[in-house]
C-alpha positions as CSV (number, residue, x, y, z in Angstrom):
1,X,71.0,5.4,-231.2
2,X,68.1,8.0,-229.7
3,X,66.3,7.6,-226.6
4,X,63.0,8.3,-226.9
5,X,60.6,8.5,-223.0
6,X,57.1,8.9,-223.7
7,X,55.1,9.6,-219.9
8,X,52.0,7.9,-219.4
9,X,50.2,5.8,-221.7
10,X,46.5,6.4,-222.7
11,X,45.4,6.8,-226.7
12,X,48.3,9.6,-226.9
13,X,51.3,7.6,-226.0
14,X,49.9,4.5,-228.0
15,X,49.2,6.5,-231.4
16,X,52.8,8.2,-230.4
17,X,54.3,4.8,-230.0
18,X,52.8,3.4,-233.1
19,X,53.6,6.2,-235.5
20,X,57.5,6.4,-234.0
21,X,57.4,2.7,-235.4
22,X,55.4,2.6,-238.4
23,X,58.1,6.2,-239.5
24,X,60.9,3.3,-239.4
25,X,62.3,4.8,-236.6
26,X,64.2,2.4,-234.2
27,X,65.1,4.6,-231.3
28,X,64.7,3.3,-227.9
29,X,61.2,4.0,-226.7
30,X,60.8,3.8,-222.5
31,X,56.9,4.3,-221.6
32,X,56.4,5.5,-218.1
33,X,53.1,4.0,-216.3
34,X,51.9,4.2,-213.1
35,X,49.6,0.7,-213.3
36,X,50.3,-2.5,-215.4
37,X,47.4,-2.0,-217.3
38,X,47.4,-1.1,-221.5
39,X,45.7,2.2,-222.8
40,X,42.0,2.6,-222.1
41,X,39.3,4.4,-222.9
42,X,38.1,6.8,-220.0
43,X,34.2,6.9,-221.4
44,X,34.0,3.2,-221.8
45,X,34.3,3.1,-218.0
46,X,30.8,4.0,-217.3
47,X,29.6,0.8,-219.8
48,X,32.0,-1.4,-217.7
49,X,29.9,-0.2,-214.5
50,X,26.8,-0.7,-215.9
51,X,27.6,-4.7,-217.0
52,X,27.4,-3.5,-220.4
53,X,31.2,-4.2,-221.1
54,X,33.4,-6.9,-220.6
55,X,36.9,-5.9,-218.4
56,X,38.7,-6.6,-221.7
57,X,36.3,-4.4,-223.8
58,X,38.1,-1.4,-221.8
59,X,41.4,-2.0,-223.8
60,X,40.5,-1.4,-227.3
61,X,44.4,-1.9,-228.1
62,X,44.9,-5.1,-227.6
63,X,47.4,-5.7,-224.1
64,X,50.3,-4.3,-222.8
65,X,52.8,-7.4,-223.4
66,X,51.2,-7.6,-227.2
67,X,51.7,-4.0,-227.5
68,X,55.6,-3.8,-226.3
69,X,56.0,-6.6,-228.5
70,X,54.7,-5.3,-231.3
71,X,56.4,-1.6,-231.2
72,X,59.5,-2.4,-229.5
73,X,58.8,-0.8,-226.1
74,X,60.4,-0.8,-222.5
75,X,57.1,-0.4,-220.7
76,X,58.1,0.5,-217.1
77,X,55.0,0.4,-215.2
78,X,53.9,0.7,-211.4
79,X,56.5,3.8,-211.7
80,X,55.2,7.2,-211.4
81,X,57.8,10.0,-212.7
82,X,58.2,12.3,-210.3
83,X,59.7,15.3,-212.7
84,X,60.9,16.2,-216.0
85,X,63.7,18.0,-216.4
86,X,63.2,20.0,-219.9
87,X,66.9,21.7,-220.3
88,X,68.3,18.7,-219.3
89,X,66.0,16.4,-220.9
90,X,66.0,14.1,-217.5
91,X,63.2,11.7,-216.1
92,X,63.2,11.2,-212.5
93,X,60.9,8.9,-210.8
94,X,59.8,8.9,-207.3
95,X,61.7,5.5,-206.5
96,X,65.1,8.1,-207.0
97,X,66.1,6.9,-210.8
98,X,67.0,9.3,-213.4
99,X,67.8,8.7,-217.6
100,X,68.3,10.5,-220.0
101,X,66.8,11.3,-223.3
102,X,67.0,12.8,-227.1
103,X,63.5,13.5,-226.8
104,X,60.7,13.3,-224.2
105,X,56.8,13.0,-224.7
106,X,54.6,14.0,-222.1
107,X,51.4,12.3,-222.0
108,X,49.7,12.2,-218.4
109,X,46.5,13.0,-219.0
110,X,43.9,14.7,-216.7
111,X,42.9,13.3,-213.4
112,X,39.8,13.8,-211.9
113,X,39.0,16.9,-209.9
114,X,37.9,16.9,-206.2
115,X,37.8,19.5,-204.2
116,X,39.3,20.3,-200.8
117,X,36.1,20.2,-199.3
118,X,35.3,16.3,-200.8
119,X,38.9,15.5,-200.1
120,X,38.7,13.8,-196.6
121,X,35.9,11.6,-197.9
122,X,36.5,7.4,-197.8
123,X,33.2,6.7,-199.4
124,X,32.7,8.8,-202.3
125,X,33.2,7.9,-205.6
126,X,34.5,9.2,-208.5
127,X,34.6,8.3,-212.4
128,X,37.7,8.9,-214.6
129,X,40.2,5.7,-214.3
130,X,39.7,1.9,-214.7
131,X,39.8,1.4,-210.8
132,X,37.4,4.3,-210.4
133,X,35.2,1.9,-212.4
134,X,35.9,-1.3,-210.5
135,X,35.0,0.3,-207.3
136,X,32.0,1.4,-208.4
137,X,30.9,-1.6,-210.1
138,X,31.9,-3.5,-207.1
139,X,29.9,-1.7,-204.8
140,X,26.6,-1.7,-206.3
141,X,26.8,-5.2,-206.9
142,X,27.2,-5.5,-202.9
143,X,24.5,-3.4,-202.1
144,X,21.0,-2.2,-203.1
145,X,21.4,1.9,-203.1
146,X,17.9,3.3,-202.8
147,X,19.3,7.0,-203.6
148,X,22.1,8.6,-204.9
149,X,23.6,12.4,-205.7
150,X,25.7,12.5,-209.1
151,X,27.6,16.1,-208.7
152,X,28.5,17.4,-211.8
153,X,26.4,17.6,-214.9
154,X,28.7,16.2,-217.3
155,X,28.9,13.7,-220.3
156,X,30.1,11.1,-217.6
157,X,27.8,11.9,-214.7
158,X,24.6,11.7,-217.1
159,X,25.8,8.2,-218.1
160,X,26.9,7.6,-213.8
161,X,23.2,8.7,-213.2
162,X,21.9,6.6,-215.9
163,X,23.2,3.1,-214.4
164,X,21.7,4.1,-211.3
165,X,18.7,4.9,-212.4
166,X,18.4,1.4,-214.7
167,X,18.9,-0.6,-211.1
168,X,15.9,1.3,-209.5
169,X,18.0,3.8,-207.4
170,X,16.5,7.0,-207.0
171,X,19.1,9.8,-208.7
172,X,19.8,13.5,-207.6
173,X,21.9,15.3,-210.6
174,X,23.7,18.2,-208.7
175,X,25.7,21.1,-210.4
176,X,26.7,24.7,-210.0
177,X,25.8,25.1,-213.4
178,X,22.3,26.7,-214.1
179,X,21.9,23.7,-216.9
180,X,22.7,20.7,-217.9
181,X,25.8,20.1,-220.1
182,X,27.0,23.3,-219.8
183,X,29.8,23.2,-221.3
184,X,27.9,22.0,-224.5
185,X,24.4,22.7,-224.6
186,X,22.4,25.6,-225.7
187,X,19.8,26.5,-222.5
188,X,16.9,25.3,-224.5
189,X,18.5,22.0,-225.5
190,X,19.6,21.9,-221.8
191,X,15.5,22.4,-221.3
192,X,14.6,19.7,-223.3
193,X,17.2,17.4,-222.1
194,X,15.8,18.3,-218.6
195,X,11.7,18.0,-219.2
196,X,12.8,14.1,-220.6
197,X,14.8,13.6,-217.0
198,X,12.1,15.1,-215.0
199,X,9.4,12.7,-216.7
200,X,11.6,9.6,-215.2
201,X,11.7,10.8,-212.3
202,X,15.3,12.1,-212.1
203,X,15.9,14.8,-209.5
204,X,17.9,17.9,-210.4
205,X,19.5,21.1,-208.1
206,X,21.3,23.2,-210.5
207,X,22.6,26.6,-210.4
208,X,23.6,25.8,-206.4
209,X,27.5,25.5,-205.1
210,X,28.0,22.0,-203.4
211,X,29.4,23.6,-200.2
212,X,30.6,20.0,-198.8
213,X,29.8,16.7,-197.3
214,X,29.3,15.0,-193.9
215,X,29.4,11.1,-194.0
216,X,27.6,8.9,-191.9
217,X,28.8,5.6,-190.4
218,X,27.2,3.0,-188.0
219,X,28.7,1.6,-184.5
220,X,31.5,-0.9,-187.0
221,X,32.7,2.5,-188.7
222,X,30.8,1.8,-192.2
223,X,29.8,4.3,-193.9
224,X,25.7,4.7,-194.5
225,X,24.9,7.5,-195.9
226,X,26.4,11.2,-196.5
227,X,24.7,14.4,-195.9
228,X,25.8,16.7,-199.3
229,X,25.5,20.8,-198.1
230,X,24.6,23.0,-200.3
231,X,26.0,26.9,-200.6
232,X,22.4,28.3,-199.8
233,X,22.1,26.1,-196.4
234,X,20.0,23.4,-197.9
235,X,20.9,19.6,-197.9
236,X,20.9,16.6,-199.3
237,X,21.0,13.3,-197.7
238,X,22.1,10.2,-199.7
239,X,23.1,6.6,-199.6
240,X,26.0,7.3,-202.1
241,X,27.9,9.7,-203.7
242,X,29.2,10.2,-207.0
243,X,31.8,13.4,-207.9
244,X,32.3,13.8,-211.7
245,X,32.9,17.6,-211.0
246,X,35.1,17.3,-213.7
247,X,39.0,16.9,-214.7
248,X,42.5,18.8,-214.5
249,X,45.2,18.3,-216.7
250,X,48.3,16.6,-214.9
251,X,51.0,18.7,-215.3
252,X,52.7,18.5,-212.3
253,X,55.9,16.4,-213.1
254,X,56.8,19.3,-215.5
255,X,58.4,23.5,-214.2
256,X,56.3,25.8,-215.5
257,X,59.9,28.2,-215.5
258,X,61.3,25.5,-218.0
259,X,57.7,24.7,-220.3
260,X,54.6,27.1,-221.1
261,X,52.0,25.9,-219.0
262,X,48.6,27.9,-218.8
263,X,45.6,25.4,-217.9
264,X,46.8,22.6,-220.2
265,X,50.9,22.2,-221.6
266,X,50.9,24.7,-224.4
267,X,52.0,22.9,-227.7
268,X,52.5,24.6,-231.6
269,X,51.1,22.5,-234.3
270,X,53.9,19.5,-234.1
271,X,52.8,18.8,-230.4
272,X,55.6,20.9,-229.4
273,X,56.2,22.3,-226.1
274,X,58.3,25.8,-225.6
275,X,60.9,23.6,-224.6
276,X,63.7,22.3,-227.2
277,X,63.0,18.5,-227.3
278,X,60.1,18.3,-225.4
279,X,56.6,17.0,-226.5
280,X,52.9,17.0,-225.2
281,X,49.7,15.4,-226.9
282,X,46.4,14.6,-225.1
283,X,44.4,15.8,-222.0
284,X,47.2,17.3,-220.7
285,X,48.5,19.8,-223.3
286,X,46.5,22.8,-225.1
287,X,46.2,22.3,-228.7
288,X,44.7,24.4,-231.4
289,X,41.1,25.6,-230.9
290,X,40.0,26.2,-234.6
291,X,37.3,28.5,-233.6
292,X,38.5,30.7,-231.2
293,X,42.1,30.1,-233.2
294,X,43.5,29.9,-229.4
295,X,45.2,27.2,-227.5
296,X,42.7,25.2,-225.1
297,X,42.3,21.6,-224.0
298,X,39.7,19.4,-226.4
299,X,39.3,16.4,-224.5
300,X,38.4,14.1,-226.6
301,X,39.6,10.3,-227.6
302,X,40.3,11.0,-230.9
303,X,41.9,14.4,-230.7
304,X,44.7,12.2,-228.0
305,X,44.7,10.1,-231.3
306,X,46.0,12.1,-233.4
307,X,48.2,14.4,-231.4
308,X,49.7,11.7,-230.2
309,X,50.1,10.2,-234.1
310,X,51.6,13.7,-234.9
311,X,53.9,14.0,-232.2
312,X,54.9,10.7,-232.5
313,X,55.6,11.4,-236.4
314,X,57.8,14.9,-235.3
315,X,59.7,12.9,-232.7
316,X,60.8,10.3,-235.3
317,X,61.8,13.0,-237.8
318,X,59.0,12.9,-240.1
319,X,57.6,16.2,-240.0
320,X,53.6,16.4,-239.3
321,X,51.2,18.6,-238.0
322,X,47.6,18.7,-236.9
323,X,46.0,22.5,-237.3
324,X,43.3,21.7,-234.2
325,X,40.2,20.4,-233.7
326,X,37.0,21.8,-232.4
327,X,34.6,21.6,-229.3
328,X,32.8,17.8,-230.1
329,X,30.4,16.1,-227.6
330,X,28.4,13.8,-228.2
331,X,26.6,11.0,-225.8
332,X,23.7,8.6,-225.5
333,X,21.7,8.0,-222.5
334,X,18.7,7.3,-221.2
335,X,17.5,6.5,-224.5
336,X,18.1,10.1,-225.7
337,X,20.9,11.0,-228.2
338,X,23.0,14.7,-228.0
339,X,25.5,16.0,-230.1
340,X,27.1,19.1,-229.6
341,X,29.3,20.7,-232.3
342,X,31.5,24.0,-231.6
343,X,31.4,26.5,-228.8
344,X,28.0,27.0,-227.2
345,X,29.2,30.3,-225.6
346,X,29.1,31.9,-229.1
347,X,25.7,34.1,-229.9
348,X,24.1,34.8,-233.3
349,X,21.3,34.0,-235.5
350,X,19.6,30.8,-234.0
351,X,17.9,28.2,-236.3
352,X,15.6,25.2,-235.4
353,X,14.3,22.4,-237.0
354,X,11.5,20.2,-235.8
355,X,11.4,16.8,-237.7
356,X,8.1,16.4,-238.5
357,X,7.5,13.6,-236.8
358,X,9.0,15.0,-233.6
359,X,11.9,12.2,-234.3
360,X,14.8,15.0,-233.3
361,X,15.5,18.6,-232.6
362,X,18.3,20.7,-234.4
363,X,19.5,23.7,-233.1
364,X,22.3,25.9,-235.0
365,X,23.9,29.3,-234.3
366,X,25.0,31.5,-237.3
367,X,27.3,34.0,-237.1
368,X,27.7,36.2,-240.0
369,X,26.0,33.7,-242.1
370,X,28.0,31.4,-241.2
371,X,27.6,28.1,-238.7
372,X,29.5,28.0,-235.5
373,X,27.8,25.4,-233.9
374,X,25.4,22.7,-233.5
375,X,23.4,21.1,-230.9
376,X,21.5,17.7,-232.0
377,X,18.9,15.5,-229.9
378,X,18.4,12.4,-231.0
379,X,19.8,12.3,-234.5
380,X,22.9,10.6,-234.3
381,X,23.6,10.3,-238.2
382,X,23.3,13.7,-239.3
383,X,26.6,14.5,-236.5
384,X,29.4,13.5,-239.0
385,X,28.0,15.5,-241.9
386,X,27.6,18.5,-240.0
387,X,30.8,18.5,-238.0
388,X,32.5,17.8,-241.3
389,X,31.0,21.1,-242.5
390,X,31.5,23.2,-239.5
391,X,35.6,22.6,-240.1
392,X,35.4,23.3,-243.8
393,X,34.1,26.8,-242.8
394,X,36.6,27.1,-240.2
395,X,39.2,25.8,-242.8
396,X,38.2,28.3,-245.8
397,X,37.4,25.0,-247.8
398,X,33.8,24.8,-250.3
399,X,31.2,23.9,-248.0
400,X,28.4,23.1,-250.3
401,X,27.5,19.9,-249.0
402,X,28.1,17.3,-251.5
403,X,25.4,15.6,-253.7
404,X,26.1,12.5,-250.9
405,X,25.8,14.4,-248.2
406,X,22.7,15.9,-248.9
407,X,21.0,12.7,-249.6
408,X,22.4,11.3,-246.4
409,X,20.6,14.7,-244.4
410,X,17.8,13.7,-246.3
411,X,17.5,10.2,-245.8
412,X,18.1,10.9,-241.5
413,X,15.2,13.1,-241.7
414,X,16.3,16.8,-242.6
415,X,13.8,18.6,-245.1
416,X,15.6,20.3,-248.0
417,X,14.3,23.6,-247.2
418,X,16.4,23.3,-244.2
419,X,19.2,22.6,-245.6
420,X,18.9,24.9,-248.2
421,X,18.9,27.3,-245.1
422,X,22.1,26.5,-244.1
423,X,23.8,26.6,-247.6
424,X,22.2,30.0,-248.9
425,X,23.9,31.8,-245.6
426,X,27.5,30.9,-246.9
């Protein structure tokens, strides 16, 4: 019988695990975790923070026990593996075991990033994992933080400075970048986005490097406070501190001189790694970019989902494969919707559209008549439609929208003419 490992268990391993069962496959599966806890969802941590979520609500699977049961799993957890041995197809964990496999899935994730100079720090915060959630939740509910400084930017630190801002606390939003979302937004979305923040009273230094941080504590060694430096000598002095400066892919229990590692694992369209035998699906591994037709990491949930579904599918000898995905954010905050579809660093003909009632702003970039991306605020409902189009171009498929979808833009407030706009460029 085969001997399956799959390493680390978020929304990759799970799909993996599911779709080795529901091929009829009846290898042995072991599941390598670090915690006890089943897969969650890393952006549902910020709505557990908040008291918007139950601790359940974090698992959308069900738990860990059920899920063994159900799919036939060893789940080994509180074990972290400590290397992966792809010619040999070996896992070795740190407590000194080592088995062997048919095949191996690697599915670690990404961890969040701190720098060296936010390393020594005992009272920062970060937010990635379920206990980075806890600890936060935990210590606002034990004290009332007048201020805070959220560095980075991001999807997570808007939603970070968001729960702050709901409990009274006065919010800095620090990045390097010159804008917010930079990674997704066009500058004048960013603009927008930024006028709204301003208006509640949200502070904001961009386009300044976050030199380091000096913490504070009183005569019983607790921390009070933390002095944030900035590159240009300026400071800022806050209660707390929050780093969502972003993520890195955990590739470390893997040789790059045995498996093609760039920023993420590199995988072909079966989740492959260069290594005979050896798989990789979510955060961690560099799947198709259908764009840029290059490999890159596309963090999202349901990208792990289906990587993990099609390596899981490969593994169990039913050949699958996944052609990519494309750059997809979308969050809501503050009261404020945005969406953005496809790579903002691409240039070209820029189109806008108003509602008329000033009920959401569209922004799209054409490239040789063609869309390569979207940026939406406020206008949750149109996001599917358009996305959907965006791969169909990417794809060579029609993309006419259908006599559906155009009554669907319609009815969520696009004008015909518009849309008219985007079909006549094809």
């Amino acid at each position: 019988m085969e001997r399956f490992a799959i390493i680390g268990f978020g929304c990759a391993g799970y799909h993996a695990l599911r779709a080795i069962r529901e091929a009829g496959c009846d290898a042995i599966v072991d599941v390598y975790s670090d915690t006890d806890m089943p897969p969650y969802n890393p952006m549902l941590t910020t709505y557990y923070t908040a008291g918007r979520l139950p601790y359940e609500g974090l698992f959308p699977f069900g738990s860990l026990d059920s899920i063994a049961r159900q799919y036939k799993a060893n789940v080994i957890t509180h074990t972290r593996v400590a290397s992966v041995d792809a010619a040999a197809k070996t896992v070795t964990t740190q407590d000194g075991g080592c088995a062997a496999y048919d095949k191996i899935l690697v599915t670690t994730g990404a961890t969040a990033f701190v720098p060296g100079s936010f390393a020594s720090l005992k009272g920062a915060f970060c937010m990635r994992t379920v206990d980075d959630a806890v600890k936060l939740h935990d210590a606002i509910a034990k004290r009332d933080y007048k201020d805070a400084v959220i560095v980075g930017a991001s999807m997570v630190g808007i939603k970070v400075a968001e729960l702050l801002h709901k409990r009274g606390c006065h919010v800095t939003l620090a990045d390097m970048a010159p804008h917010i979302f930079a990674l997704a937004a066009y500058p004048e979305v960013s603009e927008m986005i930024e006028a709204r923040l301003e208006k509640m009273g949200i502070d904001m230094v961009f386009g300044k490097a976050i030199a380091g941080a000096v913490e504070h504590t009183d005569a019983g060694g607790n921390i009070t406070g933390t002095t944030v430096q900035l590159a240009d000598g300026s400071a800022i002095e806050t209660e707390l501190l929050v780093l969502n400066i972003g993520t890195r892919a955990a590739t470390g229990i893997l040789d790059p001189q045995q498996i093609h590692i760039e920023r993420g694992i590199v995988v072909d369209e079966r989740m492959r790694t260069s290594a005979e035998g050896i798989y990789a699906a979510g955060d961690c591994c560099q799947g198709n970019n259908l764009q840029s037709g290059q490999t890159q990491i596309i963090g999202l949930w349901a990208n792990a989902g289906v990587q993990g579904r099609v390596a899981g599918r490969n593994m169990a000898g039913q050949p699958d494969e996944t052609d990519g995905n494309i750059l997809h954010n979308i969050t809501h905050f503050l009261d404020m919707d945005f969406i953005g579809l496809g790579d903002n660093r691409l240039t070209g003909d820029v189109r806008t559209y108003l509602a008329p009632d000033k009920g959401f702003y569209l922004q799209t970039v054409l490239k040789d008549g063609r869309p390569v991306g979207f940026n939406i605020l406020d206008n949750y409902g149109v996001s599917g439609i358009l996305k959907a189009h965006l791969i169909r171009l990417l794809r060579g498929q029609p993309c006419r929208f259908t006599p559906e979808q155009r009554g669907q833009l319609i009815r969520y407030g696009l004008e015909e003419s518009f849309i008219d706009q985007l079909e006549a460029t094809i």
